[in-house]
KEPA-699160 format. One record per residue (C-alpha): y, z, x; residue number from 1. Coordinates in nm, 3 decimals, padded with zeros to 5 digits. Layout:
BEGIN
Y Z X NUM .
...
***
This chain:
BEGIN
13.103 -03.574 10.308 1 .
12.864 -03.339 10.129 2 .
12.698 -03.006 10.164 3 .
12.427 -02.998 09.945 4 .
12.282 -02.645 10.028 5 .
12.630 -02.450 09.942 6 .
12.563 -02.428 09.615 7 .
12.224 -02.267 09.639 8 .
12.335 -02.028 09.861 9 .
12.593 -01.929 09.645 10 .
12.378 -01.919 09.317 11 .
12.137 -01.708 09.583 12 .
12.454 -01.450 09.685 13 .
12.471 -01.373 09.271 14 .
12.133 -01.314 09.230 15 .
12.127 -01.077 09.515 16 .
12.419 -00.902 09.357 17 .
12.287 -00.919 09.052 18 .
11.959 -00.737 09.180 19 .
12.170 -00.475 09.347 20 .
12.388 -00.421 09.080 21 .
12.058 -00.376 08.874 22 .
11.907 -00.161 09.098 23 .
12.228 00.087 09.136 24 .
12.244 00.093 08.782 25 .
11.893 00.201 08.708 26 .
11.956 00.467 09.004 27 .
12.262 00.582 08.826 28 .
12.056 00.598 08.505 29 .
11.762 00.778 08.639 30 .
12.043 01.034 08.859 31 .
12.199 01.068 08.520 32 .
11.886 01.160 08.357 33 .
11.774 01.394 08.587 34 .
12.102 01.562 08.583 35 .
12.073 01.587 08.210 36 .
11.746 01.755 08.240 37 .
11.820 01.974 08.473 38 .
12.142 02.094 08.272 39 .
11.939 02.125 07.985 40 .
11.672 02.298 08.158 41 .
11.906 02.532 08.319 42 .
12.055 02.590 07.993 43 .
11.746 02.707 07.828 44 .
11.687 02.932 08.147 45 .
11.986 03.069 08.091 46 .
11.902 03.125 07.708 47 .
11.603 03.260 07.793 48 .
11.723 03.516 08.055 49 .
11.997 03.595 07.808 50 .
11.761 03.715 07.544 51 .
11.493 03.860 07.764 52 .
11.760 04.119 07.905 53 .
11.903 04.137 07.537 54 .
11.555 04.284 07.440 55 .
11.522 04.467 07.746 56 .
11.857 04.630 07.625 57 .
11.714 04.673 07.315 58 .
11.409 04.837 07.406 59 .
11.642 05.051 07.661 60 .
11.798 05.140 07.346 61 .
11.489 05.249 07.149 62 .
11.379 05.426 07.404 63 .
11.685 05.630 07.414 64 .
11.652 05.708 07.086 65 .
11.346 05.792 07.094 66 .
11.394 06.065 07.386 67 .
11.715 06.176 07.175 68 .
11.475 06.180 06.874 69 .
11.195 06.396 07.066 70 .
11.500 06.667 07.188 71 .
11.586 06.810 06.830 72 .
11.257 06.737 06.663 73 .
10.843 06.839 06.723 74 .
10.605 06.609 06.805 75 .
10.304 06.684 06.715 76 .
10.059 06.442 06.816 77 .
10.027 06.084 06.906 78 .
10.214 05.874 06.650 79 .
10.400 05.488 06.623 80 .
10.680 05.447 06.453 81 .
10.832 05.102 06.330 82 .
11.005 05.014 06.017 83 .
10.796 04.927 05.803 84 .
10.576 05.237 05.919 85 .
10.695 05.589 05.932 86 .
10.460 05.893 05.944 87 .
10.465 06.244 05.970 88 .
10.682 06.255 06.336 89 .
10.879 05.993 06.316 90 .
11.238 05.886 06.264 91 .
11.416 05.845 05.952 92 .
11.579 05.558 06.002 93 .
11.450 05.252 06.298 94 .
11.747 05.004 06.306 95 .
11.786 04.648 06.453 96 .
11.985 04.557 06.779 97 .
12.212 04.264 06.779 98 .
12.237 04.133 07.093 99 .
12.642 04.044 07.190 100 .
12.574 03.713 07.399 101 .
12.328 03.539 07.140 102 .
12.343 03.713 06.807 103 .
11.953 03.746 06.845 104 .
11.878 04.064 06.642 105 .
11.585 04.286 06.804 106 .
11.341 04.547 06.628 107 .
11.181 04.798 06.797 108 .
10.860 05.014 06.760 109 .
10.856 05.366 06.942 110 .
10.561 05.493 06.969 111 .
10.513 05.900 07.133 112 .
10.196 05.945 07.272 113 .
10.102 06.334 07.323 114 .
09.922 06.417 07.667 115 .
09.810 06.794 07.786 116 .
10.142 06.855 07.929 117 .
10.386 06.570 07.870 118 .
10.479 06.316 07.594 119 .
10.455 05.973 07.687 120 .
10.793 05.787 07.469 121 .
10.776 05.408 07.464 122 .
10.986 05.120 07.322 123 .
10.873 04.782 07.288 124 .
11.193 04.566 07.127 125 .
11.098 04.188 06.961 126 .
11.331 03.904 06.849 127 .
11.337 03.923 06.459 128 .
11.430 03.535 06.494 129 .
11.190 03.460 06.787 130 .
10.893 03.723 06.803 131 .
10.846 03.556 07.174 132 .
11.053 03.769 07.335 133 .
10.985 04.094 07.365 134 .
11.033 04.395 07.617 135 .
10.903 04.741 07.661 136 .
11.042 05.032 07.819 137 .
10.927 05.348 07.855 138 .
10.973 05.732 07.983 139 .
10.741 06.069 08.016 140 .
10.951 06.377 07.898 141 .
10.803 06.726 07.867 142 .
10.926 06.941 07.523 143 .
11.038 07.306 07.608 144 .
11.044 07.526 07.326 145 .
11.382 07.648 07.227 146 .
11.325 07.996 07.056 147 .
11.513 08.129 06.728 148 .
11.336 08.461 06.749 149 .
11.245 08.635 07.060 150 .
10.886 08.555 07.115 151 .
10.622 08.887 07.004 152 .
10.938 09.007 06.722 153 .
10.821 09.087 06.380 154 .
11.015 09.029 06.088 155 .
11.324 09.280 06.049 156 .
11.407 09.527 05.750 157 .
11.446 09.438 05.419 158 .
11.839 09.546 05.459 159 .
12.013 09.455 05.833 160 .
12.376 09.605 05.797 161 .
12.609 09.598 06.069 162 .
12.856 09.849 05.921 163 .
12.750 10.083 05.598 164 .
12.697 10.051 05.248 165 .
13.027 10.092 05.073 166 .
12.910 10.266 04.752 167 .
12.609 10.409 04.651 168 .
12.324 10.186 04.469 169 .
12.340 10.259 04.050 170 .
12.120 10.124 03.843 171 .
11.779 10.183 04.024 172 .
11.733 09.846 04.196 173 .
11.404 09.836 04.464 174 .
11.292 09.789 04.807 175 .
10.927 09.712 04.857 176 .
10.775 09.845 05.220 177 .
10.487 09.782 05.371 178 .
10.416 10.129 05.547 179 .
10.571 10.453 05.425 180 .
10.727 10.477 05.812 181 .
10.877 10.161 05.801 182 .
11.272 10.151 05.811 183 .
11.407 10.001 05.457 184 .
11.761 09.984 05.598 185 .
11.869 09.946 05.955 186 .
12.262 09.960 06.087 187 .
12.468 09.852 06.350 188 .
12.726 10.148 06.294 189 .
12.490 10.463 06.209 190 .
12.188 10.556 06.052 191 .
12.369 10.900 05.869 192 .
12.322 10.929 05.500 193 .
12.679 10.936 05.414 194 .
12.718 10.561 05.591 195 .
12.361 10.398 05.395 196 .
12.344 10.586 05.090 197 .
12.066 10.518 04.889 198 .
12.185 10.623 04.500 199 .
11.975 10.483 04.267 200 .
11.790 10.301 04.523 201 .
11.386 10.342 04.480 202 .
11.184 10.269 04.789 203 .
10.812 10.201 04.699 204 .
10.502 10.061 04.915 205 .
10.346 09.766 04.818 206 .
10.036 09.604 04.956 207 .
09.962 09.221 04.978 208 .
09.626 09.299 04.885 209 .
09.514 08.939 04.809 210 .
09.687 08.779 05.149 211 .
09.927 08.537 04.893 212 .
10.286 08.658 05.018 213 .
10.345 08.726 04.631 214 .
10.405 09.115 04.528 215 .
10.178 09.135 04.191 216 .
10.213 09.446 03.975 217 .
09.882 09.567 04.092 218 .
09.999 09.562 04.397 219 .
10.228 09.812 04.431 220 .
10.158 10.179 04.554 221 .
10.392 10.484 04.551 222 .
10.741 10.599 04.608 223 .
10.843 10.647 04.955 224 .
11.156 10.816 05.181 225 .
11.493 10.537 05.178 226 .
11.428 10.542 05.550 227 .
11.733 10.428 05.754 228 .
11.782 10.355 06.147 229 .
12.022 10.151 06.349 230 .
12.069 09.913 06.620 231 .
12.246 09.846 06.941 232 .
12.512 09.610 07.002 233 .
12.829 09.683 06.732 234 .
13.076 09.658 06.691 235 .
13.123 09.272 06.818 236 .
13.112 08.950 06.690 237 .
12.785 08.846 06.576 238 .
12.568 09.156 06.663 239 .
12.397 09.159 06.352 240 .
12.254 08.826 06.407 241 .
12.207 08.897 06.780 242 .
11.983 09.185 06.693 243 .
11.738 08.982 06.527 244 .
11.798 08.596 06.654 245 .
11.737 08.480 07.008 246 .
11.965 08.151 06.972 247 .
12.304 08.158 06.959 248 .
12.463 08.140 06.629 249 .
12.648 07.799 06.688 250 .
12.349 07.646 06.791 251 .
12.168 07.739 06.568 252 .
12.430 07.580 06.289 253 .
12.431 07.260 06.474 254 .
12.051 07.199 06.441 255 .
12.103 07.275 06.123 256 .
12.372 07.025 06.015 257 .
12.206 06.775 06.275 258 .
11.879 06.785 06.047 259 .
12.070 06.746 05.745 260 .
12.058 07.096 05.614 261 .
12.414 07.191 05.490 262 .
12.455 07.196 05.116 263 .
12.763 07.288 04.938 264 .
12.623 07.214 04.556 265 .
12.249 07.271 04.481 266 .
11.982 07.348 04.749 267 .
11.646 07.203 04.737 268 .
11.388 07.406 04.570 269 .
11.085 07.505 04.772 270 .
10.981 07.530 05.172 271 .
11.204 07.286 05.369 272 .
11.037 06.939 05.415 273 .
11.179 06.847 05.776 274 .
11.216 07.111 06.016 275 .
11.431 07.333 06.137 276 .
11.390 07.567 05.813 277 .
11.737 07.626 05.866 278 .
12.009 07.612 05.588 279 .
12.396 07.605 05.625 280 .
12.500 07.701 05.259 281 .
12.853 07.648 05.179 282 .
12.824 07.734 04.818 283 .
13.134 08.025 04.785 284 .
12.903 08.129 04.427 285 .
12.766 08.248 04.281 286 .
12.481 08.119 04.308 287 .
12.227 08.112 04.030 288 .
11.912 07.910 03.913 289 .
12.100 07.612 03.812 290 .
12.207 07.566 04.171 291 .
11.851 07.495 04.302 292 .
11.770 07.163 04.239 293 .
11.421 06.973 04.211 294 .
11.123 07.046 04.072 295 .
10.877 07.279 04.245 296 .
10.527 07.430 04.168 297 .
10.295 07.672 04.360 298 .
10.189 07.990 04.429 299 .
10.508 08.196 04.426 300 .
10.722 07.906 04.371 301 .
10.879 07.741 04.093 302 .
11.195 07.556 04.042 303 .
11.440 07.813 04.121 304 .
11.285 07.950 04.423 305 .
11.451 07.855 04.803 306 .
11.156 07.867 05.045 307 .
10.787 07.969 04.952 308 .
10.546 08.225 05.093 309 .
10.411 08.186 05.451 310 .
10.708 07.886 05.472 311 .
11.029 08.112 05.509 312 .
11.383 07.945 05.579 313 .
11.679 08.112 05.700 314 .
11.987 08.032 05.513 315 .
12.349 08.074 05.691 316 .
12.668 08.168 05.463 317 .
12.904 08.073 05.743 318 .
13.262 08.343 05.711 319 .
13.436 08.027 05.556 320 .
13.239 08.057 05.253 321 .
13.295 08.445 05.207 322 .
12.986 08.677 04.991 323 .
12.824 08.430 04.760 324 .
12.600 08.662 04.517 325 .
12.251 08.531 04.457 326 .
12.193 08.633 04.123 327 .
11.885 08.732 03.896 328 .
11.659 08.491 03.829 329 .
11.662 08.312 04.199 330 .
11.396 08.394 04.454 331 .
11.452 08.362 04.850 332 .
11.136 08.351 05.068 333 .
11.301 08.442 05.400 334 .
11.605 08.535 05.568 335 .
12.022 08.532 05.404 336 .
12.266 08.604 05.681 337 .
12.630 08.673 05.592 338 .
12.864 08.611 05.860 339 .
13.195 08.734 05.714 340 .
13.280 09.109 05.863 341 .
13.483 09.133 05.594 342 .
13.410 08.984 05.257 343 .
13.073 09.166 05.141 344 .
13.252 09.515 05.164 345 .
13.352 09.471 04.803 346 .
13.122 09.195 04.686 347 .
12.735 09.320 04.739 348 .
12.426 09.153 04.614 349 .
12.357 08.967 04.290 350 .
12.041 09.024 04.127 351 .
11.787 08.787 04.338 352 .
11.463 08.864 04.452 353 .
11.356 08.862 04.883 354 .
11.071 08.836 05.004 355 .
11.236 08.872 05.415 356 .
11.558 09.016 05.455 357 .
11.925 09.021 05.401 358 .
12.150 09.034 05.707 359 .
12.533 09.159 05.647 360 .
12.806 09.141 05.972 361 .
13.003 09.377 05.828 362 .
12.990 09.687 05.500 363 .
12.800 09.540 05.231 364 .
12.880 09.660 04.851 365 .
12.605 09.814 04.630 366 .
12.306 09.536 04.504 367 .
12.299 09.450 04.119 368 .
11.986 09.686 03.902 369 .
11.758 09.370 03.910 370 .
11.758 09.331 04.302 371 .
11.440 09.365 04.475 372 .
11.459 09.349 04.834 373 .
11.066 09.333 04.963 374 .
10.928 09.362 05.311 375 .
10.709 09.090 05.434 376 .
10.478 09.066 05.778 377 .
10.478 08.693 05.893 378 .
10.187 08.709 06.148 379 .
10.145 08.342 06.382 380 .
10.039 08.487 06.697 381 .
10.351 08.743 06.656 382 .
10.582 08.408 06.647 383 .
10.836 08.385 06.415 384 .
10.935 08.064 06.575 385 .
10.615 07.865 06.460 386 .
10.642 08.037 06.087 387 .
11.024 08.001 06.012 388 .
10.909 07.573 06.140 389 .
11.153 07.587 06.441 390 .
11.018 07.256 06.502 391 .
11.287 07.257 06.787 392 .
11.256 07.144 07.150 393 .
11.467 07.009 07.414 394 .
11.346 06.699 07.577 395 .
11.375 06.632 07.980 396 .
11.287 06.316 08.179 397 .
11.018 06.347 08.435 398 .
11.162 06.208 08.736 399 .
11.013 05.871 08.859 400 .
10.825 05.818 08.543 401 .
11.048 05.521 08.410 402 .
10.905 05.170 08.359 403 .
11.019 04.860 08.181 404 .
10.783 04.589 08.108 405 .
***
């Protein structure tokens, strides 16, 4: 007997599981695919949040920078600095970021923008590799002045000694003063004859007739008294400089050093191109001509002159570095403090011209013949701070003024 339907409905049942089979591949396929895409897709997410808080970071970065930047250093107006642009206000030196997750590196731009009463600093960071992503942070900070001088001081004497002149001056070197009153000497210890002697000294008044900050010969007047006076405070440490400096002497080194300023061989020639116009000088000497380096033109200024009329520096002969004599031929356009207490007793002044004053911490020896030591009157709205280019300022956040972007 026969069946002659079972064979279609068998050759029916594998087509039917041939369709299904079909069917849950193509699901499978299309499930895979999907999942593919979405791995993918949440892999570029991930990518992409990766380097958007890398920049982020890196404009976090700038921007501290930037508010480190605007806490040693004047700004004084609206300015953008990026690498391949730096003007007057800006940072040295704008570096990259290199992000730790990716290796993306990120430049950044800062730019300071100056308001009545605040500065507004902001970083905006960009992928080197992909400009795309990018981020900006950015702060409001307010600059306080940080004073070197008392503000409404005038310039001290020609000669600041906190102890006394150990021998008597031979050899007829000058002091220039402005005013027959004015002192030429002033001292921590006393203002008797027998502790400033003046010797050979010869006091004459000299007017700056023409306004240049240079003493010509037709300038100068008559002879005048070796007037002497002294000052409160000694004996301590430091009471020299705390008679005529506001800022403490340590801080006033690391502003220095921070801005570069230290040199143990030659010093620049000139006014000081990046403020503080504050020197650290750790030349033992002596120093002469040869250790001024560059080359330097201008009224009152040539190649071996430190500083230059109207643009006074201060330069700092820290104890480690004992007395250096300046010797003849140099000319210093501002203030030379000596902090030793000790090593200037037998080891006075070289031979150089000043146009400011000479500040010993302890007995200073007799000056060379050739030394002239010449009063000056630095007038800025009677502050010293804005002549000597303090250019110094500490930087605080205003609160709830942060943004990122």
């Amino acid at each position: 007997m026969t069946f002659p339907n079972l064979s279609l409905k068998n050759r029916q049942q594998g087509a039917a599981t041939l369709i299904v089979v079909l069917v849950l591949a193509i699901v499978m396929a299309v499930i895979s695919l999907t999942t593919a895409q979405t791995g993918l897709m949440e892999q570029r997410i991930t990518g992409n949040d990766l380097r958007a808080r890398e920049a982020q970071e890196a404009a976090e970065a700038g921007l501290e920078y930037g508010v480190g930047w605007a806490n040693k250093n004047e700004i004084p107006n609206t300015v953008t600095c990026s690498s391949g642009s730096l003007p007057a206000g800006c940072p040295t030196a704008l570096t990259t970021v290199t992000g730790s997750s990716t290796g993306e590196s990120y430049s950044y731009t800062l730019t300071f923008t100056k308001g009545t009463d605040s500065i507004r600093v902001a970083s905006a960071a960009q992928g080197v590799a992909d400009s795309s992503i990018a981020a900006t942070s950015e702060a409001f900070i307010k600059q306080i002045p940080v004073e070197l001088f008392d503000f409404g001081i005038t310039m001290p004497p020609p000669w600041v000694i906190a102890g006394c002149i150990t021998n008597a001056p031979t050899g007829t070197p000058d002091t220039f003063v402005l005013n027959a009153t004015n002192l030429a000497v002033i001292s921590g210890t006393s203002s008797n004859p027998a502790c400033l002697p003046q010797g050979h000294l010869d006091v004459t008044i000299w007017t700056d007739a023409n306004g240049n900050g240079v003493k010509d010969s037709d300038e100068e007047g008559g002879g005048t008294t070796f007037n002497r006076g002294i000052f409160p405070g000694c004996p301590s440490t430091h009471c020299a400089w705390n008679y005529v400096f506001k800022m403490d002497f340590q801080e006033a080194i690391d502003r220095a050093t921070d801005a570069g300023h230290v040199y143990s061989g030659s010093i620049p020639c000139g006014p000081a191109t990046s403020s503080p116009s504050i020197y650290i000088i750790e030349n033992g000497g002596p120093i002469n001509s040869a250790d001024i380096s560059g080359n330097c033109t201008g009224t009152g200024v040539d190649s071996t002159t430190i500083g230059a009329p109207n643009q006074p520096i201060l330069l700092i002969i820290p104890s480690d570095n004992g007395c250096p004599r300046f010797n003849g031929g140099v000319t210093i356009y501002g203030i030379i403090y000596f902090e030793s207490e000790t090593e200037c007793a037998s080891n006075g002044w070289g031979g150089a011209t000043v146009y400011g004053s000479v500040i010993w911490e302890g007995d200073v020896d007799k000056p060379n013949a050739n030394s002239e030591f010449i009063e000056v009157d630095h007038e800025d709205d009677f502050d010293l701070n804005t002549v000597f280019n303090s250019g110094m300022d500490d930087a605080t956040r205003i609160p709830g003024t942060w943004k990122d972007f």
